[in-house]
N, CA, C and O atoms as a printed pandas DataFrame, in Angstrom:
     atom_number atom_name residue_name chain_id  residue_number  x_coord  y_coord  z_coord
0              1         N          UNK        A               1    9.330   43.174    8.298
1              2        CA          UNK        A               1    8.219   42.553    7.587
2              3         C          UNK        A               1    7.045   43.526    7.591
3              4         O          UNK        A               1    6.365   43.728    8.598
4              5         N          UNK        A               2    6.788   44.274    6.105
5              6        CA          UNK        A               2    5.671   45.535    6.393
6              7         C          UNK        A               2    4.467   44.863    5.639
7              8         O          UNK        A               2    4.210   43.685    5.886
8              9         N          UNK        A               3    3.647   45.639    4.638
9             10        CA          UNK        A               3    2.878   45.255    4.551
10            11         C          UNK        A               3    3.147   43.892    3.228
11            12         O          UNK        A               3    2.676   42.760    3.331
12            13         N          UNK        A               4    3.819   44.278    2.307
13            14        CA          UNK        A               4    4.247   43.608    1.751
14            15         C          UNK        A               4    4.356   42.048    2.107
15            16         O          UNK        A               4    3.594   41.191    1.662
16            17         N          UNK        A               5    5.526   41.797    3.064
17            18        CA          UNK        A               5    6.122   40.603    3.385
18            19         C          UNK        A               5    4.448   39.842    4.249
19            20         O          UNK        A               5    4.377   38.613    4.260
20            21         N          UNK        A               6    3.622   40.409    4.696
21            22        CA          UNK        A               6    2.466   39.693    4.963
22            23         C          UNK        A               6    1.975   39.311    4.357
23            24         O          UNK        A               6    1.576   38.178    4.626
24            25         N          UNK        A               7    1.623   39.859    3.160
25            26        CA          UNK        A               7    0.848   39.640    1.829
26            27         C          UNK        A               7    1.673   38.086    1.318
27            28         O          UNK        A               7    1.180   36.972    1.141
28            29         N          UNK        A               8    2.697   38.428    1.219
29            30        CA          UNK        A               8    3.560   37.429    0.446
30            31         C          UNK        A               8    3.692   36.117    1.693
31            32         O          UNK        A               8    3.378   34.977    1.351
32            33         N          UNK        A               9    3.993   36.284    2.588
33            34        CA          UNK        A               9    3.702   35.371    3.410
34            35         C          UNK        A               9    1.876   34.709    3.368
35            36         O          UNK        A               9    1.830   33.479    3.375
36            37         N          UNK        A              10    0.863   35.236    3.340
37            38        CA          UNK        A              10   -0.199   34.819    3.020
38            39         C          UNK        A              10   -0.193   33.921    2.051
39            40         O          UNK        A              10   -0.289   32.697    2.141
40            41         N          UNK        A              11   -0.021   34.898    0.695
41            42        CA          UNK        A              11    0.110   34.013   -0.138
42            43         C          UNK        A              11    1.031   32.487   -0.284
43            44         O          UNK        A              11    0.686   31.439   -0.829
44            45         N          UNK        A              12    1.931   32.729    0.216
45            46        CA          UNK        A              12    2.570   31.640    0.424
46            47         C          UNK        A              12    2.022   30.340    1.160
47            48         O          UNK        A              12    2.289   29.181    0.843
48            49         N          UNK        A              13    1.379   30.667    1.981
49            50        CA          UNK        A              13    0.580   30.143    2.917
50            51         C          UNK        A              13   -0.654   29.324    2.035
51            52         O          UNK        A              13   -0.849   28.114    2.146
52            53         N          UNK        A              14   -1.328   30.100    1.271
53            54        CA          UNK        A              14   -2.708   29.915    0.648
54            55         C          UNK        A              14   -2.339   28.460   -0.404
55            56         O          UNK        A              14   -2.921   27.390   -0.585
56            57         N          UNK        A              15   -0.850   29.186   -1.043
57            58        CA          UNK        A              15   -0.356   28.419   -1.780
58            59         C          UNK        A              15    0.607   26.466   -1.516
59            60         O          UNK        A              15    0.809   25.506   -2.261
60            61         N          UNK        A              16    0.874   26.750   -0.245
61            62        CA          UNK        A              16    1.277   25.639    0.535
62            63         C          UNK        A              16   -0.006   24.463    0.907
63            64         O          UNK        A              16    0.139   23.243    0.838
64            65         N          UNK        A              17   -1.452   25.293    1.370
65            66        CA          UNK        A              17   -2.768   24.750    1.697
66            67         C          UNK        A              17   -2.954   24.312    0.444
67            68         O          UNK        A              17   -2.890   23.083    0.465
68            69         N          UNK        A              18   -3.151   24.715   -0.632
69            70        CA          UNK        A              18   -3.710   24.102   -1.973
70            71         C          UNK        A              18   -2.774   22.892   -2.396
71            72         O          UNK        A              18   -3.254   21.848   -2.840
72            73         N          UNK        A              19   -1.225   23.120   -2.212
73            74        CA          UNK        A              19   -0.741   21.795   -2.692
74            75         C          UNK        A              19   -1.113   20.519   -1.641
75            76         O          UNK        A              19   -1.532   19.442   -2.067
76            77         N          UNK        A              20   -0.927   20.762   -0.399
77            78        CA          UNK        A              20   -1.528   19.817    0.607
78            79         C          UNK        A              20   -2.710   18.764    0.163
79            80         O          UNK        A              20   -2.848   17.543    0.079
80            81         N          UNK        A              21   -3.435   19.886   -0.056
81            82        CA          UNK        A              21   -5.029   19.577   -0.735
82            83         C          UNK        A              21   -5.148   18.451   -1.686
83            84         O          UNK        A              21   -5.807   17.412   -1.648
84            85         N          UNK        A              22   -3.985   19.153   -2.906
85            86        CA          UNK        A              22   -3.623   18.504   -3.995
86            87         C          UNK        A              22   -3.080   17.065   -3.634
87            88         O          UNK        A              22   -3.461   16.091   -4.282
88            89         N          UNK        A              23   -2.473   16.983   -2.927
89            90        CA          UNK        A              23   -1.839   16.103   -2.397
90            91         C          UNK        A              23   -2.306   14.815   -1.416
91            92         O          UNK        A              23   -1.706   13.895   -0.859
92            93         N          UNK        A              24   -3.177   15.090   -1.475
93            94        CA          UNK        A              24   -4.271   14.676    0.025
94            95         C          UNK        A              24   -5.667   13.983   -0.887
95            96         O          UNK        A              24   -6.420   13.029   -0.689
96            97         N          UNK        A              25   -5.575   14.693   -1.619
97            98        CA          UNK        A              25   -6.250   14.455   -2.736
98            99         C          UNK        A              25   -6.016   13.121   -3.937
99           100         O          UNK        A              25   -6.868   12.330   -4.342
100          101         N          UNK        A              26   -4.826   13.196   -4.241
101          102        CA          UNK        A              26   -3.970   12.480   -4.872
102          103         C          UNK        A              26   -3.697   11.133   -3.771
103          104         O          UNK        A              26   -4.264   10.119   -4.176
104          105         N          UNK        A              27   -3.152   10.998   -2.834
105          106        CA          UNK        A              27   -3.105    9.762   -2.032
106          107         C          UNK        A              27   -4.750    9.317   -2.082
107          108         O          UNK        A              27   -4.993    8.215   -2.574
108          109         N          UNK        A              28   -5.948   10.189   -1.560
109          110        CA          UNK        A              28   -6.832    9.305   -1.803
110          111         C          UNK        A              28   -7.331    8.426   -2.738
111          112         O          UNK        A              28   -7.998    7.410   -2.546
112          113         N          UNK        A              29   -6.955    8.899   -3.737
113          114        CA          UNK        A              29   -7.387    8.174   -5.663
114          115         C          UNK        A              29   -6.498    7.127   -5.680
115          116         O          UNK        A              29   -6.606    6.246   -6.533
116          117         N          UNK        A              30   -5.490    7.106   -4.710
117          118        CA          UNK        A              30   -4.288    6.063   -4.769
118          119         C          UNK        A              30   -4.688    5.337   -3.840
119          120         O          UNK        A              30   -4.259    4.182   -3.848
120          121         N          UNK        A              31   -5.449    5.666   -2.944
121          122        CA          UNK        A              31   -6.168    4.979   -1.720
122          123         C          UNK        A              31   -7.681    4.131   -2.302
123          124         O          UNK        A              31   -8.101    3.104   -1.771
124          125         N          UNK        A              32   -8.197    4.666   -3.223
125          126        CA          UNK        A              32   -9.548    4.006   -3.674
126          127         C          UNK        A              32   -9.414    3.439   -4.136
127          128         O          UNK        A              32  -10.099    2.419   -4.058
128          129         N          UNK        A              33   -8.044    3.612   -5.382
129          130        CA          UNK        A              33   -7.721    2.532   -6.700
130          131         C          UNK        A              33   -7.135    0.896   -5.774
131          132         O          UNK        A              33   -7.284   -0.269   -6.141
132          133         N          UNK        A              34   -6.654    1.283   -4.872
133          134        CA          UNK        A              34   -5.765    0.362   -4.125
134          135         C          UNK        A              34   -6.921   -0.785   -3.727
135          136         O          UNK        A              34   -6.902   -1.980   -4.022
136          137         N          UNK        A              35   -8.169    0.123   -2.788
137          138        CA          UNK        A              35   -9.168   -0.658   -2.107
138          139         C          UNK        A              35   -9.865   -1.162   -3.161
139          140         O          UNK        A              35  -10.052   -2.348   -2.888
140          141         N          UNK        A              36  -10.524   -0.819   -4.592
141          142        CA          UNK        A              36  -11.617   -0.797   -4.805
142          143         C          UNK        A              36  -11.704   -2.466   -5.403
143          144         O          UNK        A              36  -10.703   -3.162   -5.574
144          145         N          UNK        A              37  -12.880   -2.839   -5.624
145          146        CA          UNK        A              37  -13.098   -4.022   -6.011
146          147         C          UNK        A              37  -13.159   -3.883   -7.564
147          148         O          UNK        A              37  -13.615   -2.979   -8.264
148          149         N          UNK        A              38  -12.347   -5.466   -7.991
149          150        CA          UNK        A              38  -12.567   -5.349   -9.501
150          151         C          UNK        A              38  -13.994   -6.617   -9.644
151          152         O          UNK        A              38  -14.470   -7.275   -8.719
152          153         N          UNK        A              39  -14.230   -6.628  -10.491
153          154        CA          UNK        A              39  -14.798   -7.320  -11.010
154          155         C          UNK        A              39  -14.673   -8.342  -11.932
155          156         O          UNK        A              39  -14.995   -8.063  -13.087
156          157         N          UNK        A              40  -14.152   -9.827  -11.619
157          158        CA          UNK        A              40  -13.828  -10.418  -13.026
158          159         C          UNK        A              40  -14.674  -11.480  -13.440
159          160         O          UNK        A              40  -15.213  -11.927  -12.427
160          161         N          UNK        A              41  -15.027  -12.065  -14.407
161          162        CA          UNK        A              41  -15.914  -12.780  -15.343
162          163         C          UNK        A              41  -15.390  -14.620  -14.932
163          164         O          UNK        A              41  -14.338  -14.899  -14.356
164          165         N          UNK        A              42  -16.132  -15.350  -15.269
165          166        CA          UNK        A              42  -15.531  -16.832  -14.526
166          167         C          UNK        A              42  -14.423  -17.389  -16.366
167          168         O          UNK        A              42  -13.703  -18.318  -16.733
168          169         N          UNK        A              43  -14.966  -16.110  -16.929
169          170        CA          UNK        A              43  -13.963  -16.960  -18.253
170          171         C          UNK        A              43  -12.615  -16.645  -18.225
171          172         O          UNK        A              43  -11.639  -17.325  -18.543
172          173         N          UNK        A              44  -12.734  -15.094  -17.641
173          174        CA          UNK        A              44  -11.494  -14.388  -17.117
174          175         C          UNK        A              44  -10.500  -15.223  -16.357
175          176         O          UNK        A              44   -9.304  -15.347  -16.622
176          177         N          UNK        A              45  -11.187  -15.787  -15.353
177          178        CA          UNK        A              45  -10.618  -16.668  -14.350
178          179         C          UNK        A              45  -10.060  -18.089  -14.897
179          180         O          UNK        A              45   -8.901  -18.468  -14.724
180          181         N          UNK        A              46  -10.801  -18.625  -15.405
181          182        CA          UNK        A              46  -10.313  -19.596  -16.628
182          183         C          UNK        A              46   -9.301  -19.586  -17.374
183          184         O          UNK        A              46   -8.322  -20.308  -17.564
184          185         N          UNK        A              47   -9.760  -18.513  -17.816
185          186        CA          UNK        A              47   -8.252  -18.401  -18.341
186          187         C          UNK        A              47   -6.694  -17.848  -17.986
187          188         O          UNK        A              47   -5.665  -17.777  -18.658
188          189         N          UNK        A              48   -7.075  -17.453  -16.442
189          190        CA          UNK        A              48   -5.842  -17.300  -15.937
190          191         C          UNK        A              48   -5.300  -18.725  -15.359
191          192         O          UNK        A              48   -4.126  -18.885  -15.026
192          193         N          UNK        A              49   -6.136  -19.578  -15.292
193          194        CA          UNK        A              49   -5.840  -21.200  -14.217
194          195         C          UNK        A              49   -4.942  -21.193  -15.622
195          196         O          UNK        A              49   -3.748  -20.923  -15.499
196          197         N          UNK        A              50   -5.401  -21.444  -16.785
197          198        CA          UNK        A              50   -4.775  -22.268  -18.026
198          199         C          UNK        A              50   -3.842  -21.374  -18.213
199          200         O          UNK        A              50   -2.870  -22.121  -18.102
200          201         N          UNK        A              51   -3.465  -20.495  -18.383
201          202        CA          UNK        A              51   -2.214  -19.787  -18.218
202          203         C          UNK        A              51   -1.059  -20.134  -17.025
203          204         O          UNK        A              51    0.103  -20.508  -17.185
204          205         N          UNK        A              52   -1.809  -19.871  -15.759
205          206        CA          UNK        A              52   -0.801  -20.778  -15.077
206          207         C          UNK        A              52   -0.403  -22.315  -14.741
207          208         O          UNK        A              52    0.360  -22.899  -13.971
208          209         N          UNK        A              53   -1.220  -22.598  -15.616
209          210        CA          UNK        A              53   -1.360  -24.197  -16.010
210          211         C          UNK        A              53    0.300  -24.267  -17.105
211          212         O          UNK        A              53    1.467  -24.601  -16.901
212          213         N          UNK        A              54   -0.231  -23.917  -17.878
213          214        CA          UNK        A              54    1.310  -23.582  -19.031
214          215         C          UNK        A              54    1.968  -23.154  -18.502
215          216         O          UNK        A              54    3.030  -23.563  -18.971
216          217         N          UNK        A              55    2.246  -22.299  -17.467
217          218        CA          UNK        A              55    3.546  -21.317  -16.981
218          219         C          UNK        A              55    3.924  -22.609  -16.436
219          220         O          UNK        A              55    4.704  -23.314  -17.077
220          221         N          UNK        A              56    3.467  -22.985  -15.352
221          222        CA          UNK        A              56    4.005  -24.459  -14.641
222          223         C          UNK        A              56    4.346  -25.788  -15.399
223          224         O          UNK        A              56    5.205  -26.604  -15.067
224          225         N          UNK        A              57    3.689  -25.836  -16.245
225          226        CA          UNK        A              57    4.475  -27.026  -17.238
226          227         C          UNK        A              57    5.703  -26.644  -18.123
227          228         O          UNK        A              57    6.561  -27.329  -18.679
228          229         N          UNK        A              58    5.454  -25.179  -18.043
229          230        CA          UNK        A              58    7.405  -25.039  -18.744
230          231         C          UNK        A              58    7.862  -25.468  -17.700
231          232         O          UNK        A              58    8.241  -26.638  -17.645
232          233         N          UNK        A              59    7.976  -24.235  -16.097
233          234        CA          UNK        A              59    8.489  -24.465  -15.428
234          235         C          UNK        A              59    9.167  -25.858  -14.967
235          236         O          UNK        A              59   10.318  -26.054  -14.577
236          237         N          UNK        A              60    8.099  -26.762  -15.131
237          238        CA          UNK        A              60    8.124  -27.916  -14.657
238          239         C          UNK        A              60    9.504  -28.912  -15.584
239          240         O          UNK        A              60   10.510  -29.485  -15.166
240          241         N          UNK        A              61    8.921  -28.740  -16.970
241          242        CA          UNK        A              61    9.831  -29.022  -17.939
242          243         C          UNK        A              61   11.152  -28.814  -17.834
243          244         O          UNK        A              61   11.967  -29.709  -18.056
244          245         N          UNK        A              62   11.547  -27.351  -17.411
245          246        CA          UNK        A              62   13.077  -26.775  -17.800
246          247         C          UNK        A              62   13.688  -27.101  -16.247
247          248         O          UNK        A              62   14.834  -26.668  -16.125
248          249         N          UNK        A              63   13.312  -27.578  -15.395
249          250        CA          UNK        A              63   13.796  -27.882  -14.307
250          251         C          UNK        A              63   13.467  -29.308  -14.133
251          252         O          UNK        A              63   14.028  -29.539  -13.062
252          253         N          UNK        A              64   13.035  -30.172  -14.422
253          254        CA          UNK        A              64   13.215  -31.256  -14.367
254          255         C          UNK        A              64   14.223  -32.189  -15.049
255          256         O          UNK        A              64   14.177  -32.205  -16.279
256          257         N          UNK        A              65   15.006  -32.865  -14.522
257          258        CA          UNK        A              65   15.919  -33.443  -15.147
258          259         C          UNK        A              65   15.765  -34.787  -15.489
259          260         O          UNK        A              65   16.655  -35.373  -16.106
């Protein structure tokens, strides 16, 4: 290993640290998106009750005998 194979080993090295980085990087944005708070509107919400209002009255329907 002369001067060469150091160099290239460095680099290799430099290049291993940056994907880490990349990487470390990437779980956090996957880490913020995960935590972060949404924000929803009370009509928003409304209209998810009445949606699962209907989901449950099929439900209710196709299984009831």
């Amino acid at each position: 290993s002369g001067p060469k194979g150091v160099i290239n080993d460095w680099r290799r090295f430099k290049q291993l640290e940056t994907e880490q980085r990349q990487e470390q990087r990437r779980e956090m944005e996957r880490l913020i998106k995960k935590l972060s708070m949404t924000c929803r509107s009370r009509l928003d919400e409304e209209a998810d009750k009445q949606k699962q209002k209907e989901l449950q009255e099929k439900i209710n329907g196709k299984v009831a005998w």
